[in-house]
N, C-alpha and C positions, 0 to 999 in steps of 0.2 A: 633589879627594878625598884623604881624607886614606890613605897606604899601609895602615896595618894596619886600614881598612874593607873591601879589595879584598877580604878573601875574604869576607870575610860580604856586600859586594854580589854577588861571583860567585854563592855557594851560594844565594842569595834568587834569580837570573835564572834557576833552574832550574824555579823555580812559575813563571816569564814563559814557560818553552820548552814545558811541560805543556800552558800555556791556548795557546801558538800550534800545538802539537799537535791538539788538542781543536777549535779553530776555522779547523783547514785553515790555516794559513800556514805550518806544515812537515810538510816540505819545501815548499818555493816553489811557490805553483800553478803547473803547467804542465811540471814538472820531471819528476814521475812522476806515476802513478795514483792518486787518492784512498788515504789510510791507511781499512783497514776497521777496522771497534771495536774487535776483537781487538791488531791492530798498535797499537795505540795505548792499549789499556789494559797491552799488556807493557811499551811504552817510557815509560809513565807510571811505572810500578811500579821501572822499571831509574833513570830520571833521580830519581825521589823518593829512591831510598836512595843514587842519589852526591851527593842536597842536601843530606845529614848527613856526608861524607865528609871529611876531614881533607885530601884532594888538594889541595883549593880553595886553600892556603897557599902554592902556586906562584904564583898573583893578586901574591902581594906584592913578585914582580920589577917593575922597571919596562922589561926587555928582554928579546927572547926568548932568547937564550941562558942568562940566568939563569933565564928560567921553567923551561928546559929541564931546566938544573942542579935545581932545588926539585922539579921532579916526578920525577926518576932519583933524587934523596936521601930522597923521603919514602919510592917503593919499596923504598930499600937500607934504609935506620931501619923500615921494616915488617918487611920479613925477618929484619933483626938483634933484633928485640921477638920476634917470635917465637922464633927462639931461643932466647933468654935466658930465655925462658917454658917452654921446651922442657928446660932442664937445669934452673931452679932451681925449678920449681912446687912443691915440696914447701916453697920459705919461705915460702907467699905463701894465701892461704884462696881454696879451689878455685873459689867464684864469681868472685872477680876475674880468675883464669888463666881460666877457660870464658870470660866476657864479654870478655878482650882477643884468644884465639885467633880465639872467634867475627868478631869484628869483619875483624881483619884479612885471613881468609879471604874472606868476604863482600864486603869492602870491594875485593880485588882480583882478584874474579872478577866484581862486579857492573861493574867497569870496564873489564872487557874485550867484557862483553856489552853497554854501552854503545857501544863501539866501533861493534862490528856490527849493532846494532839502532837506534840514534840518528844515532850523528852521523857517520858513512860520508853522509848523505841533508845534511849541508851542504854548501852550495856550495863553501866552502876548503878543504875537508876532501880530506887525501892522505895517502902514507905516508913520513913525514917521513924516516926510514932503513929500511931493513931489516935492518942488523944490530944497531940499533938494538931492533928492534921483537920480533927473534927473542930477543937476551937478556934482556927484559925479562918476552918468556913462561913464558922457561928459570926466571927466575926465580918466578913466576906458580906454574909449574909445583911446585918445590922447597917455597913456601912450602907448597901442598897437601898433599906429604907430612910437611915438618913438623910443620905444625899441627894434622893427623890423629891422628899418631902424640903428640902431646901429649894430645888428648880420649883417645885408649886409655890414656892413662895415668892420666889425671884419672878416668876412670869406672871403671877397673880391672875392664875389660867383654873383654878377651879374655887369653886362655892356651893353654896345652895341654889342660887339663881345669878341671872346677870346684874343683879342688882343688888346683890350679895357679894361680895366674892371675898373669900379665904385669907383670914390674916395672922390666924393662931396656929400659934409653932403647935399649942398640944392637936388642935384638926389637924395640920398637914402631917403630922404625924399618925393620926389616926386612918388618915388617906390613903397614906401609904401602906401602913398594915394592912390595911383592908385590899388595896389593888395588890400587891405583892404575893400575898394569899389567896388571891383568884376568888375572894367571901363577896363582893361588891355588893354592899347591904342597898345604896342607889339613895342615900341624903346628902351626900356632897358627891357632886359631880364635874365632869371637865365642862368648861365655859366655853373655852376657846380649842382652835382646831391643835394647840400646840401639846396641849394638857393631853388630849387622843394618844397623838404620838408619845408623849413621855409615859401614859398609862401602858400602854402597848409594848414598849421597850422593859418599863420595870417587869411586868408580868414576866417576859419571853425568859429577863437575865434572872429571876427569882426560881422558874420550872426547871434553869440550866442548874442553879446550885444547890434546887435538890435532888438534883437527879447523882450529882457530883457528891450530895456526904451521901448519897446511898449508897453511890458506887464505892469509896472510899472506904465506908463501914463493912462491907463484905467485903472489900480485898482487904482490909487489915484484920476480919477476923479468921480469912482464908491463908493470910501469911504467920498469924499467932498458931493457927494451926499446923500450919504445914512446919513451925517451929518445933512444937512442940510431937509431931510424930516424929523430926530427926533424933529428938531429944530420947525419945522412946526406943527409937530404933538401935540408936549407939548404949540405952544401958540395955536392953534387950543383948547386945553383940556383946556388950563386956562380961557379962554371967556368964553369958554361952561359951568363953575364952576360960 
């Protein structure tokens, strides 16, 4: 196969994991409990939007440590797009800033719920670092209030009053810290009904990733352990030989 088809065969094996969802082969019969409808029309909806997902460009390693590299590089090129989205939106015609913000918002929070709702139920599947896994949230995390505090700039949907309204990258960044963090001190507020909904939606996706490195940080001090009692165990057994 030729390298630069991997990702377009990868992102196409994601309609092959749907229909083995759908028809009981995942998880493995016998592994767990039958998926009810529900479970399965969420993890239909989570795997269909990472089959448009630009990650898949990790596929064009041919080892893991380079996959490794391609999937921390397209996170850090994510971040830094938004960014750069974040100070120069005024060069650029606000559909295009909306649809790259969107995207990459989207695109890494739908992969993290991928995580937890997919592909945790594969059999390889582990947590390859932890601190690994923690700054990649941190990051996760950051890009959400960047790319918030870019829509409040694009929709020029909050201020102090309606006769005010918000034009300072360091306020909409301040804004967003503040809604993210559920702290709502209440000097700048939403104007418009749109500013609501984007307030609402930061909040829900901010409570989801931290509930996600809490979980992360006990299961990876729960698997260092369970490491380190096999480790125990087998020099325990080699003495005892």
């Amino acid at each position: 196969m030729n390298w630069f088809c991997r990702p377009i065969v990868s992102s196409l094996s994601e309609y092959r994991l749907i229909g083995d969802i759908w028809m009981g082969r995942y998880p493995e019969p016998g592994e767990l409990p039958p998926l009810s409808p529900l479970e399965r029309t969420v993890m239909t909806i989570l795997v269909g939007i990472r089959s448009i997902s630009f990650t898949h460009v990790s596929k064009l390693a041919t080892n893991y440590r380079l996959a490794s590299f391609l999937s921390e590089f397209y996170v850090a090129l994510r971040f830094i797009t938004l960014i750069l989205v974040f100070l120069l939106h005024s060069q650029f015609p606000k559909w295009m800033c909306v649809a790259i913000v969107t995207y990459c918002l989207v695109d890494g929070f739908n992969y993290r719920l991928c995580i937890i709702f997919v592909d945790r139920y594969a059999k390889d599947w582990g947590l390859r670092s932890l601190n690994r896994s923690l700054i990649l949230l941190f990051i996760n995390y950051a890009e959400l209030i960047v790319g918030f505090a870019t829509l409040y700039l694009l929709t020029g949907s909050i201020g102090y009053s309606k006769e005010q309204i918000l034009s300072s990258h360091a306020e909409a960044l301040y804004f967003s810290v503040v809604t993210i963090t559920t702290l709502g001190y209440g000097d700048l507020k939403p104007i418009h009904s749109i500013a609501r909904w984007l307030t609402i939606v930061e909040t829900l996706m901010g409570v989801v990733l931290i509930v996600l490195v809490i979980g992360t940080f006990l299961t990876g001090v729960k698997n260092i352990r369970n490491v380190r009692r096999q480790q125990d165990q087998d020099l325990d057994d080699r003495f005892s030989v």
